[in-house]
N, C-alpha and C positions, 0 to 999 in steps of 0.2 A: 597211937600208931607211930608219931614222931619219935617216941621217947625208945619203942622197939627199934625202929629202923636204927636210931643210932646206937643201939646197944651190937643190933648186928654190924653196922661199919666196925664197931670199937674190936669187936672178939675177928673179926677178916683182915683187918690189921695187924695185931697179935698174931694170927696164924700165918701171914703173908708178908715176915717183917723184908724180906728182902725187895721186893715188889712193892712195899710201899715208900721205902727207902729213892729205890731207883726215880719213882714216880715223884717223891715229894723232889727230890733235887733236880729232877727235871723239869716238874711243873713252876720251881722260886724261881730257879734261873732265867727263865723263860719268861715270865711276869716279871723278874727284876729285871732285864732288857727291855720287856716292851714298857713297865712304867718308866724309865728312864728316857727312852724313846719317846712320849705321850708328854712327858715334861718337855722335852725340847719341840715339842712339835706344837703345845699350846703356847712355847714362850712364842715359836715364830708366826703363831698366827695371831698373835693379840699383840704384835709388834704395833708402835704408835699407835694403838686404839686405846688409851689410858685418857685421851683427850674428852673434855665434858662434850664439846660440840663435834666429836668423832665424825657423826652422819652425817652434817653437813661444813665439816670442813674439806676445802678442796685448795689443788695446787692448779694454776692456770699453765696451759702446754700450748706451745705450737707446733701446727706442723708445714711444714715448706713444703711445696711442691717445685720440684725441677724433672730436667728430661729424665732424670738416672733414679726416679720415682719421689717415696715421703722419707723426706728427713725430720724427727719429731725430738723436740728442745724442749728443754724447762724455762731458755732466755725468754724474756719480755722487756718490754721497755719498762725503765723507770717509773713513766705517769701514769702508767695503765693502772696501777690499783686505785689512783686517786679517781681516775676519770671512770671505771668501772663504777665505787660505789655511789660517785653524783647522778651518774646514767643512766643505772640500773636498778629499780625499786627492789627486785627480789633477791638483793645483795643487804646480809647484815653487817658486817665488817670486809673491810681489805686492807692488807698490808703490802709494803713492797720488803721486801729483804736481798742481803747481798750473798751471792754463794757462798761455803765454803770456800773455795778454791779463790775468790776475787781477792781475801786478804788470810794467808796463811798464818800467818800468826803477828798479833799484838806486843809491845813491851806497854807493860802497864807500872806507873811509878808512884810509889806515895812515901816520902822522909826519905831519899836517895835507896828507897827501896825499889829493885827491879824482876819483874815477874813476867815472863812470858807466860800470853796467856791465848785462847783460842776467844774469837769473839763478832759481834755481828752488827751491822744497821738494820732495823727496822722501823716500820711507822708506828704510830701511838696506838692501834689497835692490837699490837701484839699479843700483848697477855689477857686480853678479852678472850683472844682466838684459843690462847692453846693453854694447857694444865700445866704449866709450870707456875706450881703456889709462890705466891708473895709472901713472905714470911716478913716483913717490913715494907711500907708503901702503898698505897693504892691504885690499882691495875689500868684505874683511869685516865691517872693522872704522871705516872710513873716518866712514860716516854714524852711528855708535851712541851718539857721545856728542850731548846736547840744543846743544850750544855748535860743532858740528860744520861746519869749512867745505871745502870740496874746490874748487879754482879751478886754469883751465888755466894751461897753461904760458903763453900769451901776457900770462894777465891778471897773471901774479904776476911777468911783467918791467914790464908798465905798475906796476902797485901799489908792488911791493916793491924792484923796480927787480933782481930775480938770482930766479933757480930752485933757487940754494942753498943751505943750513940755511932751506927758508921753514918747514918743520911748526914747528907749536908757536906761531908769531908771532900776534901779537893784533890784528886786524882789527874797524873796525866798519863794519856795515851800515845803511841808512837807506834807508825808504822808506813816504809814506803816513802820515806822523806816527809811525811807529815807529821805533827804533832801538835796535840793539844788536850787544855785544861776541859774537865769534864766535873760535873761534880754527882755525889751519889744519893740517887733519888728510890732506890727501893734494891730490895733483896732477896732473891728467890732461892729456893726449894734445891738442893743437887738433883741434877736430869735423872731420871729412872733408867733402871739399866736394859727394861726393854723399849728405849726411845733410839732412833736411827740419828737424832741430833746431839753433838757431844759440842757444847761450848763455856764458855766461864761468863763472859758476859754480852751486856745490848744495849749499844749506843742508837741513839733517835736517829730514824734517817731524813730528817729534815738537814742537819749537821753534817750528811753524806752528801747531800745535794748544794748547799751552799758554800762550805767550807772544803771539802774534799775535791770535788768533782766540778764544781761551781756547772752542774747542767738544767740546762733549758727543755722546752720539751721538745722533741723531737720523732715523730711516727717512723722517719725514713729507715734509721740503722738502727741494725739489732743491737741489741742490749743484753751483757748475761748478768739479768735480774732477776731472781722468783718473785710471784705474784700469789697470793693467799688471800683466796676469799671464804666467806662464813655466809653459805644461804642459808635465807629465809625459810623457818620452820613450814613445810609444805610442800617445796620451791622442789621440780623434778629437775635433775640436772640433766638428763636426756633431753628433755625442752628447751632449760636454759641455754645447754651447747648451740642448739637450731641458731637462739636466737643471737648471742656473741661470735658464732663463727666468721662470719665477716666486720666481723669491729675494727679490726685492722686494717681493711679495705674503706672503710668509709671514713679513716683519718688521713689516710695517704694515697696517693695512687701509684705510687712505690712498693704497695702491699698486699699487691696482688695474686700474690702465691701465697699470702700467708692468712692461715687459718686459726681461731681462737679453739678451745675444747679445757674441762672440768678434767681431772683427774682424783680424784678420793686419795688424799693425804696418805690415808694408812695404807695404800695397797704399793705405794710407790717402794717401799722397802720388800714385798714379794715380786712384784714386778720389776721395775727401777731401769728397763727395757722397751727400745720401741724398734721394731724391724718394718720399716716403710708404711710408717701408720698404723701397726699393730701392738699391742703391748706383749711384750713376751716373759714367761714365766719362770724370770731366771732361778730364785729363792722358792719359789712353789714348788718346782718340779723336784728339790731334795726333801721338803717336805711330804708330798707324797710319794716317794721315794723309801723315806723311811716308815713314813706310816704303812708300808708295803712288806717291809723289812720284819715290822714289829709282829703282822699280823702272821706271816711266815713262820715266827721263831713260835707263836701262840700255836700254831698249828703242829709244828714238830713237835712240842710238846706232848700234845691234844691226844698226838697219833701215838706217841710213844704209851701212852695211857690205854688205848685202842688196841690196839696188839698183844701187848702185857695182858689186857683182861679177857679179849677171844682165846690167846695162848694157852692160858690156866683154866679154860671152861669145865675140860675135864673134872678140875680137882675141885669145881664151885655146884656140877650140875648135880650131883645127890643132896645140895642143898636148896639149889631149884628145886628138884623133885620134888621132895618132903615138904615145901613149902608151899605149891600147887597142889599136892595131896591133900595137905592141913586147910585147903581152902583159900590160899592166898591168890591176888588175882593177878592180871597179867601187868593191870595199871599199877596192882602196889608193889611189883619187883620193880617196872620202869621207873618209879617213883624211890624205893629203893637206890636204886644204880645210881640215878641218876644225881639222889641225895649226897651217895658215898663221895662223886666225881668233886663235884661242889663244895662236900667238905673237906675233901683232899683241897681243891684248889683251895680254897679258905686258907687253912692253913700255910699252904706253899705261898698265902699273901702272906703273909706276917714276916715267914719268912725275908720273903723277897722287899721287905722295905725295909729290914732288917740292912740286906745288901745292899740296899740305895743308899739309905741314910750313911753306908759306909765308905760306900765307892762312890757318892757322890762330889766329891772335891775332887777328883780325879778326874771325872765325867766334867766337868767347869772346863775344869783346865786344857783339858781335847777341846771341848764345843767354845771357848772362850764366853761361857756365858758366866751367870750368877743364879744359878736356880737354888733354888730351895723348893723340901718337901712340907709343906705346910697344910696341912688336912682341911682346904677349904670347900666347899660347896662342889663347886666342879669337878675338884679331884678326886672327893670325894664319890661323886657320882659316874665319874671318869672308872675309878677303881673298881668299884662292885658291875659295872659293865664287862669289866676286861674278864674280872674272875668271876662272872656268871655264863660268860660267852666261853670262857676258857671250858670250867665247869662241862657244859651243856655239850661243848664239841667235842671235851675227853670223853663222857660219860653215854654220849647219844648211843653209837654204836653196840657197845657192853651191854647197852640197859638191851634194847632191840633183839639184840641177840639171844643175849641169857634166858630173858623171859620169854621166849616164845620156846625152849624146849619140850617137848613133850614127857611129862613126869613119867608114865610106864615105862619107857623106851631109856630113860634116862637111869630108873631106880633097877630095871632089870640088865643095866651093862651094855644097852644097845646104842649108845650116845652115833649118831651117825656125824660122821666130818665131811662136811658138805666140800665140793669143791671150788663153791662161792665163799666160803671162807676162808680155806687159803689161798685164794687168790686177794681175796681182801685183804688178807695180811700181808703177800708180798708188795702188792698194789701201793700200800701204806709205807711200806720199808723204803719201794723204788721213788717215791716220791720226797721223801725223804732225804734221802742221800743225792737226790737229781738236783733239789735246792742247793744244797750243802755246797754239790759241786758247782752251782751258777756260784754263789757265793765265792768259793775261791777263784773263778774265772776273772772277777767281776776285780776283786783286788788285787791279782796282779797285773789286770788291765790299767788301773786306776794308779797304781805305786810306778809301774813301767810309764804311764803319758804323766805325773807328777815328775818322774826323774827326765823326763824328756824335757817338760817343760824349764825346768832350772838348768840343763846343762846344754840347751838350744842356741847357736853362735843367733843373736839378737843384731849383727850390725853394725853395732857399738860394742864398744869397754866397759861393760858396768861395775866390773871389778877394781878395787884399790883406789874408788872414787868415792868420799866424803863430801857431804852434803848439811849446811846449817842455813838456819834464818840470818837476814840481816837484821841489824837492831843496833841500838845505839848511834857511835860516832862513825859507824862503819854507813850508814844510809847516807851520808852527805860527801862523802871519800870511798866513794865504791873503787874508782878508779887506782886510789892509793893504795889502799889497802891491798889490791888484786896485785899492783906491780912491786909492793912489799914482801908476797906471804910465798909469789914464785921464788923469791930472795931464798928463800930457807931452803937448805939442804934436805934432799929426800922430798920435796915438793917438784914432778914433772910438769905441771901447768896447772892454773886457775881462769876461772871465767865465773859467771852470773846470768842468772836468768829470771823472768818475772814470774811465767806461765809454769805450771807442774807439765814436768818432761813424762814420767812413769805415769798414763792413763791417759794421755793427750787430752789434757784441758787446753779446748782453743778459746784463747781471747779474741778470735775475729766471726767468732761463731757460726761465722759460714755466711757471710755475706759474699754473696757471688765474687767469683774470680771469674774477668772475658778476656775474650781474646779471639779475634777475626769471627765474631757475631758469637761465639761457643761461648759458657759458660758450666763452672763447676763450682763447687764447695770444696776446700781445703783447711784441714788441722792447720792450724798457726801454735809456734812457738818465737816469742821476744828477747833475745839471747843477746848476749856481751862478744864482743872480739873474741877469740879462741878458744868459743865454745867446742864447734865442730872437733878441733883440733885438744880439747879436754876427753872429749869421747869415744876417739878413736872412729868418727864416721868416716870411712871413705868419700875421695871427693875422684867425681866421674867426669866433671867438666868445667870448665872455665873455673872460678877461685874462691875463698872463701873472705869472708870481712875485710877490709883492710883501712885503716884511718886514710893511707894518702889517697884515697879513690872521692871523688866527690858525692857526697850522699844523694844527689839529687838528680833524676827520681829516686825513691825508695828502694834500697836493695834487699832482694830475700834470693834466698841458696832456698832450689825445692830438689824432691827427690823421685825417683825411676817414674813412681806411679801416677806425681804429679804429670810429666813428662808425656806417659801415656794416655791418660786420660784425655789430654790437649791435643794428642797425635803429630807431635813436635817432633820434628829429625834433627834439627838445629835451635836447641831450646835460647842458647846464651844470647843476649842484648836484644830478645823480645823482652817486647812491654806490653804489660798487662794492665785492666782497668778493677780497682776493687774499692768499697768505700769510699767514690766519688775521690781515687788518688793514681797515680799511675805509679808502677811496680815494673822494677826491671829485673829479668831473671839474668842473677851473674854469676851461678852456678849449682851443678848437679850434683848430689850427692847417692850414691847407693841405699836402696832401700832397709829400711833398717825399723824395729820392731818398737816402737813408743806406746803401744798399746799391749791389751793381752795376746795372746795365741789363740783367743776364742773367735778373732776378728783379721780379717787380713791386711795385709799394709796398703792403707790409703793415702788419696795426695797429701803432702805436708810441703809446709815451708818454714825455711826459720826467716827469721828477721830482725834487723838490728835495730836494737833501741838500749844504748849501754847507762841512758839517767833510769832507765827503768827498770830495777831488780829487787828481786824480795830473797832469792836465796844466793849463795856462794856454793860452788863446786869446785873439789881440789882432788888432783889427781895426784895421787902419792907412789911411790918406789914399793915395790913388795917386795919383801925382805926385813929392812928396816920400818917397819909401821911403827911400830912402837917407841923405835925412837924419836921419827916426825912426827907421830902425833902430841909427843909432850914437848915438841920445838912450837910446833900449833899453837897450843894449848898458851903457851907462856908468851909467844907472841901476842894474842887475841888478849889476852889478858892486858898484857902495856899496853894495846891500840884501843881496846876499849873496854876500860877500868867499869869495874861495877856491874857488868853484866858476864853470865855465864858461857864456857865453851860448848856449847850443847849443838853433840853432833852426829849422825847416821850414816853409813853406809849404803850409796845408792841402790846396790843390788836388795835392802831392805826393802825399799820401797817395791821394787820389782815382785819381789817373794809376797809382797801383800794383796798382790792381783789374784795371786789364786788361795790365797786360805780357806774359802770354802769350799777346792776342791782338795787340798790337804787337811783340813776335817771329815772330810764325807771319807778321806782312803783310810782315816786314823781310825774310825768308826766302823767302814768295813771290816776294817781289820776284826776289831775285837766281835762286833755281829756274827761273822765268820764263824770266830773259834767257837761263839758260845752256838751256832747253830750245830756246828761239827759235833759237839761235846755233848748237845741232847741227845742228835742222831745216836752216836757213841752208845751214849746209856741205855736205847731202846735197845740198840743192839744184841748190847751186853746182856739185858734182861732175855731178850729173846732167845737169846745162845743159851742161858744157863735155865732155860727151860724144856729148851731143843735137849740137850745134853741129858737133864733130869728124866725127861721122858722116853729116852732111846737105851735108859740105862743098862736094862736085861739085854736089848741088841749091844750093847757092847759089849758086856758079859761074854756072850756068846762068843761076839767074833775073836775078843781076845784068849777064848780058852780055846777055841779052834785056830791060834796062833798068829792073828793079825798084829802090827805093831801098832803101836802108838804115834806114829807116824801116820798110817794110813787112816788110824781114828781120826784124827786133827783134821785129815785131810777131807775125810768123811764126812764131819761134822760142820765146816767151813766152806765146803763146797759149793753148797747150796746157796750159801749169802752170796758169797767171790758174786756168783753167778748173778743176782738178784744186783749189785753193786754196780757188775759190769754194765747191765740193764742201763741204770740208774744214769750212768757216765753217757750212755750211748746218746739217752734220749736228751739228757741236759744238755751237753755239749752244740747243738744247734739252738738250742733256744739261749744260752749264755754268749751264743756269738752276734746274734741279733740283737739282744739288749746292749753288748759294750759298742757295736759300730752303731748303735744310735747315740749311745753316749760320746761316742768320740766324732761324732758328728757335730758338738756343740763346739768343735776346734776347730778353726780356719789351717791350723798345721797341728797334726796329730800322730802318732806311731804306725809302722806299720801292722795288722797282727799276726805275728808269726804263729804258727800251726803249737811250737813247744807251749805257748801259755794254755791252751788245752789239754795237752796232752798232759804236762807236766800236776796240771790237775786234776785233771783224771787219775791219773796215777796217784797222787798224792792221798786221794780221795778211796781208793783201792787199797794203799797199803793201811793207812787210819782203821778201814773197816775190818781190816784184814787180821790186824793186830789185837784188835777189838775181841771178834770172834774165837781168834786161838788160845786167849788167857782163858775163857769157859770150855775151848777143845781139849787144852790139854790138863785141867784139873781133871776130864773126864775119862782120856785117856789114859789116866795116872791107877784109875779106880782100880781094886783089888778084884778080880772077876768074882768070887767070892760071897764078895758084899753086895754084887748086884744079881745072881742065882738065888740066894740063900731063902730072898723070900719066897720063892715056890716051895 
């Protein structure tokens, strides 16, 4: 029976080469988007779960309570991993580790060789904790000594220039006015490219706490330190939470708003969000987003397969007949149909990885990832889901239908056209192009609040402003060097800062700010003399830095919101009480955007500390860039020999807040066209059956002297109409999807009525174009040729 059925596919093919055409390029395409799609959506869900101890590694969080609700941190203090795993029996390891952000980047030196490098303290449980192989060393013993350096394999071919005899070589590190000899105790693995942590290497943080920081323990003040624990095989963390939640309470009485809680490593890169104690689903929600997207394009497909084969029933049901006549039953047409759908989609796989394999470098390069198609277990079972689901949904309909004809009625001319079928068939069309059109709604939504976002006045200057590490001779002569480099022509100002300005990493972490019994949390930035006046902040009241002003109390410039939040009418020469210090406000600056647009402008303060800088910001002349930056360049070179000019544009940093919503618009994009393009082709099939079947009517009308004109018009009609449908109904539901979308703005576009319209329309004339290439071959026909066969 298997060996028939596919002789029948094979000889239905043959007779139906255009229909099979239409369907195979519709069905690869379709399955080469959603495998493409399926790839990116298993790289982001198996994002840091490569780790052996995945299930029970966790990140320790806090959350604060105050009046203005949960503020929830990844800071913790220092000693807390040490004091957790003495404490706590259902704890297998704990580490403390320094953030990102606490030390932007390293110089690393070995034979007057200098590399900047990315790199981290942690405690000697490290690489117990996480999968990052030793490729040299023992995981044990790696970080135990205070002088302790572990670096990958790439950095110890950049540094050292080989991977072989490096243990034991003597390294120094530099960064932030410190520096010191380290020597190398093991060699790990390059980070995998679906890991959330990108660094070169891991200094012991015994060596952070004595020699860096020289700290003691302390419960009272926050600390922005990550804490990584490893429970115990069994250990629920729902329980464990109950029982840590007040561990910070029972070391301090200082610590009374703050609460301990588990976080699962790997989910922090989907999540990586907390809104007043909740975790929010920032990376999840474009995951099922596109897994929405994929299942969409599987279904245009599906449909386009559906239509095409109820369309043609006519020219298939004398083979129905005969075939029920001959005793065939109803299960082995369904079986049949459904075979054909399935072999069709089969093939339209091969196809379609055919197209990945092709346009997969290009797909990287939009999604910035590293995927490859490699036929492993999962994908492999990933695959035959997609193309038996595909299969099943083209084919279900056809099969259902076809086989329930009744053979007399079929073999004697009596085929009845129910009007549950054309309505199916339009039903299918309007659905269709209803998608098609959310889809364009959706990306000019998406390309309109991306170009808002980039050309939105922030506040500040972020333009013609260059941005590098300190490093070298330049960490001990911040001062020099800043009053040297405004010396050069085409340089408008210079300043420094310690804290990253673009995301508002606060170094005071939010250790209350009071004031007449009130308190709040404010963003803190640690900035140099003429900062403000590098960035173009507006200043609203009283002054910005000035050396001849006495530093004492501590002075910090806040801005509108800080302002309001305190309900200050006369903010200037209040003093504020924060980290057991008093703080004098000596001026207001206008509000201004240090963070995304996803978030509104909160209180901030800046504040002077000019020994304290990790990066240099210089404000250059536009016009002339090119020429100050190679007066820079040759400068920095004489002031500090042997180390490189490596340097960014601030507005980079800026544009790196939303790359993943300039992925998602880059990807609408192309989604879009290919859903537009199936639609298109069902279309097109459908027209050029419409057409084939109305032939003698056209005949007719054209020898009784209709033009060719009103053929087209005749023939097109019907779609226009079904399209129009399609516009009407989508158009409300594509408005409610983007203003939830643009609900994840704190400042967002308005949406003007034309981004509808304009796609409606768009979507009207596509279909429209569509239709009249099969109207007007048909109204071309020679009356002649469509009479003759009576």
């Amino acid at each position: 029976m298997v060996r028939h059925t596919f002789l029948l596919i094979y000889r239905h093919f043959l007779r139906f080469k255009g229909t099979f055409f239409i369907n195979l390029i519709g069905l690869s395409t379709g399955l080469a988007g959603a495998i493409a799609i399926y790839l990116w959506v298993y790289d982001e869900l198996h994002f840091d779960k490569f780790h052996a101890k995945d299930k029970q590694l966790f990140r320790v969080m806090e959350n604060w309570q105050d009046p203005n609700g949960i503020t929830t941190k990844p800071a913790t203090p220092h000693q807390l991993a040490a004091a957790l795993a003495a404490e706590m029996p259902e704890i297998e390891y704990a580490t403390p580790v320094t953030p990102p952000a606490f030390f932007p980047k390293f110089t690393l030196t070995y034979h007057q060789r200098h590399i900047r490098a990315t790199g981290k303290f942690a405690g000697e449980d490290y690489f117990k904790m996480f999968s990052f192989p030793l490729t040299q060393g023992d995981k044990n013993q790696v970080l135990k000594d205070k002088k302790a350096l572990v670096i990958s394999e790439a950095m110890a071919h950049r540094l050292i220039g080989t991977t072989r005899n490096v243990i034991g070589k003597v390294v120094e590190w530099e960064t932030m006015g410190t520096k010191k000899t380290v020597v190398v105790t093991g060699i790990f693995k390059g980070i995998p490219a679906n890991s959330s942590e990108e660094f070169d290497f891991v200094l012991s943080f015994e060596a952070f706490e004595k020699d860096v920081m020289s700290m003691g323990v302390n419960w009272d003040m926050p600390e922005p330190f990550y804490t990584y624990v490893v429970l115990k095989k069994g250990i629920r963390p729902e329980q464990f939470n109950q029982k840590i939640a007040g561990f910070l309470k029972s070391k301090s009485s200082k610590a009374q708003h703050r609460t301990l809680f588990l976080e699962p490593y790997s989910s922090q890169y989907l999540y990586g969000k907390y809104e007043n104690g909740v975790p929010i689903a920032t990376r999840l929600k474009y995951v099922k987003l596109f897994s929405l997207i994929a299942l969409f394009i599987l279904v245009i497909a599906g449909i386009n397969f559906m239509n095409l084969a109820t369309a043609k029933a006519t020219r298939r049901g004398k083979e129905v007949g005969i075939q029920k006549t001959l005793g065939a039953s109803r299960q082995f047409l369904i079986f049949q149909y459904l075979g054909e759908a399935i072999f069709l989609a089969s093939i339209a796989l091969v196809l379609a990885l055919v197209l990945v394999v092709l346009l997969l470098p290009a797909f990287n390069q939009i999604t910035g990832k590293q995927l490859t198609l490699s036929l492993n277990g999962p994908l492999i079972l990933g695959l035959g889901s997609i193309t038996l689901f595909t299969g099943l949904l083209a084919g279900s309909y056809p099969a259902l239908y076809l086989s329930g004809f009744n053979p007399i009625a079929i073999l004697k001319g009596k085929l009845n056209r129910s009007a549950g079928e054309a309505w199916a068939r339009k039903g299918l069309v309007v659905f269709q192009f209803g998608l098609s059109v959310v889809f364009i709604v959706a990306v000019l939504v998406v390309y309109k609040q991306i170009e808002f976002v980039q050309h939105k006045n922030l506040g500040y200057d972020k333009d013609q402003i260059i941005t590098f590490e300190i490093e070298g001779k330049v960490e001990k002569n911040v001062a020099t060097f800043l009053s040297e480099i405004k010396k050069i022509p085409g340089v408008v100002n210079a300043s420094s800062k310690l804290d990253k300005l673009i995301g508002g990493f606060s170094g005071a972490a939010a250790s209350p700010l009071i004031l007449e019994g009130k308190q709040i949390q404010a963003d803190e930035i640690r900035v140099n003399y003429d900062m403000i006046e590098t960035l173009g902040v507006p200043l609203l009241a009283g002054r910005t830095f000035a050396k001849e002003f006495n530093p004492d109390p501590i002075k910090k410039i806040v801005n509108e919101a800080f302002v309001e939040a305190f309900g200050l009418p006369n903010p200037i020469g209040k003093v504020l009480q924060g980290n057991g210090q008093k703080i004098e406000i000596v001026g207001v600056v206008k509000n201004f955007h240090y963070k995304s647009l996803h978030e509104p402008v909160k209180p901030f303060l800046f504040t002077l500390e000019p020994e304290a800088a990790t990066t240099i910001l210089v404000k250059i002349q536009a016009g002339p860039q090119k020429e100050t930056l190679e007066r820079l360049q040759q400068f920095y070179k004489a002031f500090n020999p042997g180390f490189v000019f490596d340097y960014q544009f601030l507005d980079t940093d800026y544009q790196a807040q939303y790359v993943a919503e300039q992925r998602v618009a880059a990807l609408s994009r192309y989604f879009a066209g290919l859903a537009i393009l199936i639609s298109c082709l069902g279309l097109f099939g459908l027209a050029a059956f419409t057409a084939d079947r109305r032939r003698k009517e056209i005949g007719v009308r054209k020898v009784l002297g209709a033009s060719e004109f009103s053929i087209i018009y005749l023939l097109s009609g019907e779609f226009a109409k079904l399209v129009l449908l399609a516009i009407c109904l989508a158009l409300p539901i594509s408005y409610l999807i983007v203003k939830k979308w643009l609900a994840t703005f704190a400042y967002q576009i308005n949406l003007n009525s034309w981004y509808f319209i304009g796609a409606g329309f768009l979507a009207l004339v596509v279909a429209w174009l569509t239709v009249s290439v099969q109207a007007a071959r048909a109204a071309k026909i020679n009356p002649v040729h469509c009479l003759k066969e009576e």
